[in-house]
C-alpha positions, -999 to +999 in steps of 0.1 A: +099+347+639+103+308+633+125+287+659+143+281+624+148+319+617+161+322+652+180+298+653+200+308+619+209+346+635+218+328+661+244+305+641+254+341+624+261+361+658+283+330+667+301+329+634+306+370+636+319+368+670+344+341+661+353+359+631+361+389+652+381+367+678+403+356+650+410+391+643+413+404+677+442+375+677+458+385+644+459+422+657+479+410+683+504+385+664+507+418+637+543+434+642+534+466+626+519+480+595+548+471+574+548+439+587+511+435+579+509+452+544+541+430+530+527+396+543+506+388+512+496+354+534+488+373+566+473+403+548+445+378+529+440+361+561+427+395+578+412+406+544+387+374+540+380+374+581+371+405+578+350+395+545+332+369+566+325+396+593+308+420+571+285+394+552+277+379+587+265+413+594+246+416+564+227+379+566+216+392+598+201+425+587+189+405+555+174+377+578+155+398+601+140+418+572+123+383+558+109+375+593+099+411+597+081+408+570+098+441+558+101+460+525+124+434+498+154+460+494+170+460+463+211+463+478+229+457+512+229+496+521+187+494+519+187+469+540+208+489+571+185+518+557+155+495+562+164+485+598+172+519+608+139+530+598+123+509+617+140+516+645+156+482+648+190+495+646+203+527+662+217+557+641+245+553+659+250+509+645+234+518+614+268+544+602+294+518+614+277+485+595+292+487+563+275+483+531 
């Protein structure tokens, strides 16, 4: 793995983790459900945080499979599938990373 390569998970485990800070403060700023779910503003806020979480996620797992040197897969649930096989990611990681 390339300095560059590094470098760029890196960047993404810093972007996922403020991602998830934002959320963990929106949690807390949430009234309630109804609240939440008639709050079109509020509601999209969560929705594209949580967007940006999952695709961090996924340029990861995509990233390391390039450096790896790993099998091209052909969708993002290959690539957990890919990761898991290799025993880079727990069984455990692998059900909760959605795909």
């Amino acid at each position: 793995m390339t300095n560059f390569s590094k470098q760029k998970i890196i960047d993404r485990f810093d972007n996922f983790n403020q991602y998830l800070k934002y959320l963990r403060q929106l949690q807390k700023e949430i009234g309630g459900e109804k609240e939440f779910i008639s709050d079109f503003h509020l509601f999209g806020v969560v929705e594209r945080y949580l967007q940006l979480t999952i695709q961090a996620i996924l340029d990861i797992s995509h990233q390391i499979i390039i450096d790896s040197n790993l099998k091209t897969p052909k969708d993002n649930y290959e690539a957990i599938a890919i990761l898991f096989g290799k025993k880079i990611i727990s069984d455990n990681l692998a059900r909760k990373i959605p795909r």
